[in-house]
VEXMIBA-368889 format. One record per residue: residue number from 0; residue in one letter; z, x, y of N, C-alpha, C, O in turn. Coordinates in nm, 3 decimals, decimal comma. Example, Ala and Ser with C-alpha at 12.3 -4.5 7.8 and 13.67 -1.06 7.14 Angstrom:
REM residues 2
R | resi | resn | n_up | n_east | n_north | ca_up | ca_east | ca_north | c_up | c_east | c_north | o_up | o_east | o_north
R | 0 | a | 0,780 | 1,319 | -0,569 | 0,780 | 1,230 | -0,450 | 0,780 | 1,320 | -0,330 | 0,846 | 1,424 | -0,332 .
R | 1 | s | 0,708 | 1,285 | -0,225 | 0,714 | 1,367 | -0,106 | 0,787 | 1,290 | 0,003 | 0,804 | 1,341 | 0,114 .
REM end
This chain:
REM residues 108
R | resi | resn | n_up | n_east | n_north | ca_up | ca_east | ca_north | c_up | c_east | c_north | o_up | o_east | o_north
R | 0 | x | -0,164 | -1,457 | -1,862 | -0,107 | -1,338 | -1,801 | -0,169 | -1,211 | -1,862 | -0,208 | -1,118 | -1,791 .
R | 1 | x | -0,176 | -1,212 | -1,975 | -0,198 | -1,106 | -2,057 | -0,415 | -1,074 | -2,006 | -0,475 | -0,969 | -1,985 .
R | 2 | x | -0,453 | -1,186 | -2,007 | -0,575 | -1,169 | -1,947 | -0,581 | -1,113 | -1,790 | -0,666 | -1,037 | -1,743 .
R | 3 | x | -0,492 | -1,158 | -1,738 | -0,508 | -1,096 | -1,567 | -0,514 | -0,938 | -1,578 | -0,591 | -0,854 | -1,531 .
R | 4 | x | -0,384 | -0,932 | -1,669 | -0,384 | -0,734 | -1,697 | -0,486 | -0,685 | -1,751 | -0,519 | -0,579 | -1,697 .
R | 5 | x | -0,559 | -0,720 | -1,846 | -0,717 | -0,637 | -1,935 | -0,781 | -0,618 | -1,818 | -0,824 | -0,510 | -1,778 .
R | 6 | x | -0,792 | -0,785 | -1,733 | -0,906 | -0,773 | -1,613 | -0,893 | -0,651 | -1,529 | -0,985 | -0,575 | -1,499 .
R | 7 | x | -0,757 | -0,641 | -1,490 | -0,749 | -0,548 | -1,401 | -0,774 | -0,392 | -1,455 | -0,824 | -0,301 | -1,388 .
R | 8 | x | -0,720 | -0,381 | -1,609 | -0,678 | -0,247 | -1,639 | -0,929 | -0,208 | -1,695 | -0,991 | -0,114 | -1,744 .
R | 9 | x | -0,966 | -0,345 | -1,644 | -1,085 | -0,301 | -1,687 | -1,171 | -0,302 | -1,532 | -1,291 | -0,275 | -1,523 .
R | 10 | x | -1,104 | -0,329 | -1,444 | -1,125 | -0,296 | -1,299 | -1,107 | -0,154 | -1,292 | -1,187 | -0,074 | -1,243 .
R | 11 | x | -0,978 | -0,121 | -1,352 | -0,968 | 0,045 | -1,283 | -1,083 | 0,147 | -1,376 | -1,108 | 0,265 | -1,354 .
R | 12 | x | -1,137 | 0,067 | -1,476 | -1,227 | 0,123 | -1,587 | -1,335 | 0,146 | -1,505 | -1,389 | 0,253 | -1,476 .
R | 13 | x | -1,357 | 0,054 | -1,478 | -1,518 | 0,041 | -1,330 | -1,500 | 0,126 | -1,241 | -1,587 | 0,208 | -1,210 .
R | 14 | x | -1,362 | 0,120 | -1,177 | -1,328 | 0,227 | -1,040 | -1,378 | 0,296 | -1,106 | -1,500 | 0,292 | -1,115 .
R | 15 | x | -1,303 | 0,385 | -1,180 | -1,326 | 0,505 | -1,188 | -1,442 | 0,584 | -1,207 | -1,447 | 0,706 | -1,194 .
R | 16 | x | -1,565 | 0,483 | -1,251 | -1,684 | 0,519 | -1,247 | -1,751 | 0,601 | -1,137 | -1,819 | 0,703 | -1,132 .
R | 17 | x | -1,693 | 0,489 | -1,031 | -1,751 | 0,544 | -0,886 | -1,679 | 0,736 | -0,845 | -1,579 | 0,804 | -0,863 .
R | 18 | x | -1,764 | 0,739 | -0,807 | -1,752 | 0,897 | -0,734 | -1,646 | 0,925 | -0,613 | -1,588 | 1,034 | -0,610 .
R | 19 | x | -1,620 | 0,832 | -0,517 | -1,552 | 0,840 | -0,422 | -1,350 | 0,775 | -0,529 | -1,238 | 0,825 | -0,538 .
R | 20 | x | -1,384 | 0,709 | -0,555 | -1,232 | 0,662 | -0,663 | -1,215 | 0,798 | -0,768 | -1,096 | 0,826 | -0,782 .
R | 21 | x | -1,287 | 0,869 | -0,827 | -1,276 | 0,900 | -0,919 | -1,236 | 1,043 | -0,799 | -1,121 | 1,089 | -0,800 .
R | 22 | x | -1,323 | 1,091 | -0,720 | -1,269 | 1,177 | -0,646 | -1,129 | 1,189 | -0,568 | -1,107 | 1,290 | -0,502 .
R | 23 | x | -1,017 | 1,066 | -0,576 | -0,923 | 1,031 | -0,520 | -0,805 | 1,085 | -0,617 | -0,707 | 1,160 | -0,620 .
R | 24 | x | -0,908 | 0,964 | -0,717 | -0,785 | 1,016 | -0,850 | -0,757 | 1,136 | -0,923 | -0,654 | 1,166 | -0,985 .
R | 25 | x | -0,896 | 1,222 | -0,901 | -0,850 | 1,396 | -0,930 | -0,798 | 1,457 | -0,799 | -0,772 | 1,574 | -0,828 .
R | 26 | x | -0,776 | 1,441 | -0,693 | -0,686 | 1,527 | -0,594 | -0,551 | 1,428 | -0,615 | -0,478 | 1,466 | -0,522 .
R | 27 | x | -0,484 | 1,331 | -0,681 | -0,378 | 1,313 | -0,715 | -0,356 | 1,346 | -0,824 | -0,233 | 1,337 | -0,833 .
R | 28 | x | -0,414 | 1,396 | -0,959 | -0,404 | 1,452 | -1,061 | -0,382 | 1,632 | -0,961 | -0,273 | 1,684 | -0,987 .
R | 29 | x | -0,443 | 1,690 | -0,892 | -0,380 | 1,769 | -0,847 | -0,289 | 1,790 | -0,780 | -0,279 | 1,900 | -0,728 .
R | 30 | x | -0,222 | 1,722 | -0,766 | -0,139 | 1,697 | -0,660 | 0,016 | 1,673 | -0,742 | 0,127 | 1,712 | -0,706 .
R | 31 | x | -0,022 | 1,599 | -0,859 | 0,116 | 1,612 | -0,958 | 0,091 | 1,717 | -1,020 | 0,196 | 1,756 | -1,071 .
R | 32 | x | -0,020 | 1,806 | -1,051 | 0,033 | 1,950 | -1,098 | 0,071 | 2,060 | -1,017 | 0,103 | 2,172 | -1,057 .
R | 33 | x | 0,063 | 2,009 | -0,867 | 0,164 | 2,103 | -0,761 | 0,336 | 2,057 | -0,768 | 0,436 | 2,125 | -0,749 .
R | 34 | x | 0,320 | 1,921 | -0,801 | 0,433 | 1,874 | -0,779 | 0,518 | 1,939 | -0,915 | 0,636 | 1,968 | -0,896 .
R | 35 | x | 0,467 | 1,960 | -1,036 | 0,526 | 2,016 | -1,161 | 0,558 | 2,169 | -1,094 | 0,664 | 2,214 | -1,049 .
R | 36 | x | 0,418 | 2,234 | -1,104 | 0,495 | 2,392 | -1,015 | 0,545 | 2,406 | -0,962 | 0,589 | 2,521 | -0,963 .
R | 37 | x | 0,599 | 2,312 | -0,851 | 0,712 | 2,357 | -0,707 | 0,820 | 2,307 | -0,778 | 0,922 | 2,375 | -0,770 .
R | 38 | x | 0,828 | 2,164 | -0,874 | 0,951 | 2,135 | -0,947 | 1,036 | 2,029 | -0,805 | 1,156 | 2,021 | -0,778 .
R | 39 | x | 0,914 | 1,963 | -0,737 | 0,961 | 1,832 | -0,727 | 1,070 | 1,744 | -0,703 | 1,072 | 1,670 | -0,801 .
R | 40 | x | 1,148 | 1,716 | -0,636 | 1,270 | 1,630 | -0,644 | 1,272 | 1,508 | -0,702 | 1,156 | 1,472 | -0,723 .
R | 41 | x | 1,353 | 1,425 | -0,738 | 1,335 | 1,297 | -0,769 | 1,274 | 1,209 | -0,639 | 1,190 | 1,120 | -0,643 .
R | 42 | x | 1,331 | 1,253 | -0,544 | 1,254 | 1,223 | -0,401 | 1,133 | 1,193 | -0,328 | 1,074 | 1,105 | -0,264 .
R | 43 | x | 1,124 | 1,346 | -0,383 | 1,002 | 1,379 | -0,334 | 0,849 | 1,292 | -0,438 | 0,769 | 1,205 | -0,404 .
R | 44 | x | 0,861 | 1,346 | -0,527 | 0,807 | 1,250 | -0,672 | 0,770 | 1,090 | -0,606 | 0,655 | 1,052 | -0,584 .
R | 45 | x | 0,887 | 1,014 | -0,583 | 0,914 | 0,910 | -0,527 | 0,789 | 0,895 | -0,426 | 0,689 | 0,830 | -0,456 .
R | 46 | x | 0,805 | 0,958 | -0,312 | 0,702 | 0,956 | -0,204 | 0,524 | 1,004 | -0,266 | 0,429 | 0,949 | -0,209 .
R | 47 | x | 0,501 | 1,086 | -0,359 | 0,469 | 1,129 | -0,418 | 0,345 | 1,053 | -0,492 | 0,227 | 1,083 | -0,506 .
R | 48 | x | 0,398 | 0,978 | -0,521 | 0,338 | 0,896 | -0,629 | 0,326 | 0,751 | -0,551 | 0,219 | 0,702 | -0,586 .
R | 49 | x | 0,393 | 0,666 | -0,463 | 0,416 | 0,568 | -0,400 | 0,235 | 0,632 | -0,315 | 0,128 | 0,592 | -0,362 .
R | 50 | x | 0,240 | 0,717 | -0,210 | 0,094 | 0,780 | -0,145 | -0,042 | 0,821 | -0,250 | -0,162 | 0,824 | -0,224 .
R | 51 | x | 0,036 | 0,850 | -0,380 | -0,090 | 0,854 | -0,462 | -0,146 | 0,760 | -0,435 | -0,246 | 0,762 | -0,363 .
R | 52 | x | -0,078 | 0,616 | -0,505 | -0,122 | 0,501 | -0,535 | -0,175 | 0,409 | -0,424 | -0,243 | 0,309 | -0,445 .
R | 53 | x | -0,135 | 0,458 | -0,293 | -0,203 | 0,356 | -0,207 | -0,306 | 0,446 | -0,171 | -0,395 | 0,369 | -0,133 .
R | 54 | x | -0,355 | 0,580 | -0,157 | -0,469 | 0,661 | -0,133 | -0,569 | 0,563 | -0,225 | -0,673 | 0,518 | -0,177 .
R | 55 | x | -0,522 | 0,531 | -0,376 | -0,657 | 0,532 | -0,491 | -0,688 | 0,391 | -0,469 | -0,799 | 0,344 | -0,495 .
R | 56 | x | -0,532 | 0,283 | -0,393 | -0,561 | 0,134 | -0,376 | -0,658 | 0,158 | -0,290 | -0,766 | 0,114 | -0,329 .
R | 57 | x | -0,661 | 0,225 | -0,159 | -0,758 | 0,215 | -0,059 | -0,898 | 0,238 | -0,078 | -0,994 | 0,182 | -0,026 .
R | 58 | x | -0,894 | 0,322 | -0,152 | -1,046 | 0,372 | -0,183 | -1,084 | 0,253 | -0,248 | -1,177 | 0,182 | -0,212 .
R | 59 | x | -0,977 | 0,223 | -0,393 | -1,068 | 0,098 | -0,467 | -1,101 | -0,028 | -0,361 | -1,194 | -0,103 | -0,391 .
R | 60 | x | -1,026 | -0,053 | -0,240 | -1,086 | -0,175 | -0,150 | -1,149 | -0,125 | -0,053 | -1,160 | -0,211 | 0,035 .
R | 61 | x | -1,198 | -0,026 | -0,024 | -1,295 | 0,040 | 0,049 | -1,413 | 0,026 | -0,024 | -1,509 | -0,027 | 0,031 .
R | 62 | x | -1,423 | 0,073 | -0,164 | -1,532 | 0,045 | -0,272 | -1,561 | -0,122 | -0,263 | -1,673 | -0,158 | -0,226 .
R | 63 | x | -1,457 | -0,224 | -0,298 | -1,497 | -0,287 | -0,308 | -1,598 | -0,405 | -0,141 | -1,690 | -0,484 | -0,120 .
R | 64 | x | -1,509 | -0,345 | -0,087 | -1,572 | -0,401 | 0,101 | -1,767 | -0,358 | 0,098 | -1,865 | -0,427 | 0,127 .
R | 65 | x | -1,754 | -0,208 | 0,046 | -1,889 | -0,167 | 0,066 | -1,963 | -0,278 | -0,017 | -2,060 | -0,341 | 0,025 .
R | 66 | x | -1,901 | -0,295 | -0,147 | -2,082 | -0,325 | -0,293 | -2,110 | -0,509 | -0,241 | -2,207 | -0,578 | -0,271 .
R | 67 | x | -1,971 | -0,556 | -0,144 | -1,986 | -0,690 | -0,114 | -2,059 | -0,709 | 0,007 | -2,110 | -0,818 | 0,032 .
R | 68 | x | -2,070 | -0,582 | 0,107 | -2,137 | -0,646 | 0,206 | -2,272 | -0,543 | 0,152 | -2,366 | -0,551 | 0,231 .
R | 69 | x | -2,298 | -0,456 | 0,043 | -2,452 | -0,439 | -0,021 | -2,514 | -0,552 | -0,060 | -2,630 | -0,588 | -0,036 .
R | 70 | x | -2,402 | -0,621 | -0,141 | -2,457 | -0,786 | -0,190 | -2,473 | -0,853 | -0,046 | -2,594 | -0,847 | -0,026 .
R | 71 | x | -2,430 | -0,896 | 0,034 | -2,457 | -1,010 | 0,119 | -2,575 | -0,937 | 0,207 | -2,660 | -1,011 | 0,255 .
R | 72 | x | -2,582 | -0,807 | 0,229 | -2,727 | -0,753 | 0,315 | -2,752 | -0,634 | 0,273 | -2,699 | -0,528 | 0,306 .
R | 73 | x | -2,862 | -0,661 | 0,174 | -2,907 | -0,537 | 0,139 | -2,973 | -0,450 | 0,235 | -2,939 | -0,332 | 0,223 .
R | 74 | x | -3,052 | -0,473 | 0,322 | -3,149 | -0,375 | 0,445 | -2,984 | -0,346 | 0,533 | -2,867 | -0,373 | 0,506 .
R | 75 | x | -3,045 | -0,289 | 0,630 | -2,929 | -0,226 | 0,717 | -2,955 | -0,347 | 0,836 | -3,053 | -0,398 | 0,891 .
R | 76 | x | -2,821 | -0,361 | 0,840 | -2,717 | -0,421 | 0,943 | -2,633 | -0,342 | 1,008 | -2,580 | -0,251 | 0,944 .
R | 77 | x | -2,598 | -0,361 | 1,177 | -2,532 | -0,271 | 1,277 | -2,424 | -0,300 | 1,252 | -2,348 | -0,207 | 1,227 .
R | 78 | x | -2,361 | -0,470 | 1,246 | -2,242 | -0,496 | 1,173 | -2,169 | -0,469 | 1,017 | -2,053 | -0,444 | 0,984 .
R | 79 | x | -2,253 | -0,482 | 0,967 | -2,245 | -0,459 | 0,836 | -2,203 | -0,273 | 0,807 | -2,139 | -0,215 | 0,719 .
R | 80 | x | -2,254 | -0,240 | 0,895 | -2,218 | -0,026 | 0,932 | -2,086 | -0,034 | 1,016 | -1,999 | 0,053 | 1,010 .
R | 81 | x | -2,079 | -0,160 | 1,105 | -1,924 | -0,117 | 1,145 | -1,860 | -0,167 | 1,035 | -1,773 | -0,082 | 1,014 .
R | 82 | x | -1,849 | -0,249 | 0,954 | -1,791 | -0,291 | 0,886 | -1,702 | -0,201 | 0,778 | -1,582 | -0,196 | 0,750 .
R | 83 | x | -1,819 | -0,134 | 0,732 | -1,824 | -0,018 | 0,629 | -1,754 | 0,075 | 0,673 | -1,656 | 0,100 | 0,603 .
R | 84 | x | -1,770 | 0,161 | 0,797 | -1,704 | 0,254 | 0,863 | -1,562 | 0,219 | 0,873 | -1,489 | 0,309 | 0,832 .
R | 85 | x | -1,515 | 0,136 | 0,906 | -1,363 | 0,057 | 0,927 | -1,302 | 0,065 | 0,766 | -1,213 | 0,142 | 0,730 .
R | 86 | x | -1,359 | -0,016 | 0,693 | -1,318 | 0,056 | 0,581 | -1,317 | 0,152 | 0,539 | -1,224 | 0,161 | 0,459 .
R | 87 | x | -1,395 | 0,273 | 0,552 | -1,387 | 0,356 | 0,520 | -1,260 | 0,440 | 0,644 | -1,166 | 0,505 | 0,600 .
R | 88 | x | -1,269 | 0,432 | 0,706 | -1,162 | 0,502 | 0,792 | -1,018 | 0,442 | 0,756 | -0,925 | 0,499 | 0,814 .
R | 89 | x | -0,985 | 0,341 | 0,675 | -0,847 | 0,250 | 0,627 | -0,826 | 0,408 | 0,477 | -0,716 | 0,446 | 0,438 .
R | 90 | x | -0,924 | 0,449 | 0,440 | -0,903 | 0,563 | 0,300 | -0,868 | 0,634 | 0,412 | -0,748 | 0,649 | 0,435 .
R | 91 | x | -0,970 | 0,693 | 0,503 | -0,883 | 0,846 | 0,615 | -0,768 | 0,844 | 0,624 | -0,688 | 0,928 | 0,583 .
R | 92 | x | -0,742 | 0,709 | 0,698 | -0,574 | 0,663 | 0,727 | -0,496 | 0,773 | 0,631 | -0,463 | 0,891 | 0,635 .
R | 93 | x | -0,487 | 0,665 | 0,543 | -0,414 | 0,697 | 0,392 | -0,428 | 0,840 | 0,343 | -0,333 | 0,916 | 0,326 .
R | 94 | x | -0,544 | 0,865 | 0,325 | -0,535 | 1,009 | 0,269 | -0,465 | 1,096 | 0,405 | -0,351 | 1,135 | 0,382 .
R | 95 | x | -0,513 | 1,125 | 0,524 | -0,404 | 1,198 | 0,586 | -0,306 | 1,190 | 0,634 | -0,235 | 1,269 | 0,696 .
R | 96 | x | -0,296 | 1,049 | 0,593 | -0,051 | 1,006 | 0,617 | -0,015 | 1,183 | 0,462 | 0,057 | 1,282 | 0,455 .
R | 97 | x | -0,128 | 1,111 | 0,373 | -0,054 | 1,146 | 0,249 | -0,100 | 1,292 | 0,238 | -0,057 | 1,362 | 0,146 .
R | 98 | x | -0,163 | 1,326 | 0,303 | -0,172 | 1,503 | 0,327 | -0,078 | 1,561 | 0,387 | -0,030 | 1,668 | 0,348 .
R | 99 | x | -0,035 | 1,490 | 0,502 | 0,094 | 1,583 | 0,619 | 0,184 | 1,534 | 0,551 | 0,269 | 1,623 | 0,562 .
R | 100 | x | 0,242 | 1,434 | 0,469 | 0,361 | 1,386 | 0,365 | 0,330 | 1,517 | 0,269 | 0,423 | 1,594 | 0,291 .
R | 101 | x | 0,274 | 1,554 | 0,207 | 0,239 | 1,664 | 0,104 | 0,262 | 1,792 | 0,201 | 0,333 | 1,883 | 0,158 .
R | 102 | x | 0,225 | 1,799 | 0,285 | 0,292 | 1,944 | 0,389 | 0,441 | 1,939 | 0,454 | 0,505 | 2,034 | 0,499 .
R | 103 | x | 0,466 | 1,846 | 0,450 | 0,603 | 1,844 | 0,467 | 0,688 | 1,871 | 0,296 | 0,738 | 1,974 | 0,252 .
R | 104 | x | 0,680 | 1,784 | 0,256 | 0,733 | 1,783 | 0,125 | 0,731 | 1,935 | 0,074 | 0,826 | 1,977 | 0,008 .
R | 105 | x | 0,593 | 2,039 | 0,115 | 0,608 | 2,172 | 0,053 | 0,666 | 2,307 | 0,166 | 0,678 | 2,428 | 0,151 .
R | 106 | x | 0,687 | 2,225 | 0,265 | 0,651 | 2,323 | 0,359 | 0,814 | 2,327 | 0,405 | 0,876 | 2,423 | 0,450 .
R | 107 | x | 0,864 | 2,185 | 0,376 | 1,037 | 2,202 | 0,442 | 1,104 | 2,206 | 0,344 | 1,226 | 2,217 | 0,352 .
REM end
């Protein structure tokens, strides 16, 4: 058990390397220092942090969809670009549920 957690807590070590994860996880680092200045509900926090975490899950399986189909075809593939695109549009999803959740949350 104790090995599954290093693995993982040395997965998010790797994420964060990447540019697109690491770019996720500083607009939710901004995003809890709006949430400190407006002063937050227990609620709101709640929603808050629940959209952080699936924004940074998505990106990390968006990351990981891309480096697996780099490994299985390195030259360009038409499938392999829809592939990529689809994942990548599963982060859009997510990040703009969790943008208009963040405009509501400040705005009502």
């Amino acid at each position: 058990m104790k090995k599954k957690f290093l693995d993982a807590f040395h997965g998010l070590l790797f994420g964060l390397r990447h540019r697109s994860i690491m770019i996720q996880f500083l607009l939710g680092l901004c995003i809890v220092t709006a949430g400190l200045l407006l002063k937050f509900t227990p609620e709101e926090w709640l929603a808050v942090i629940i959209l952080i975490g699936l924004v940074i899950s998505a990106e990390i399986f968006n990351t990981c969809i891309e480096m697996i189909c780099d490994k299985i075809c390195p030259d360009y593939d038409e499938t392999i670009g829809k592939i990529k695109d689809l994942s990548a549009a599963g982060v859009l999803v997510c990040a703009l549920s969790a943008f208009i959740a963040a405009l509501v949350i400040v705005l009502f």
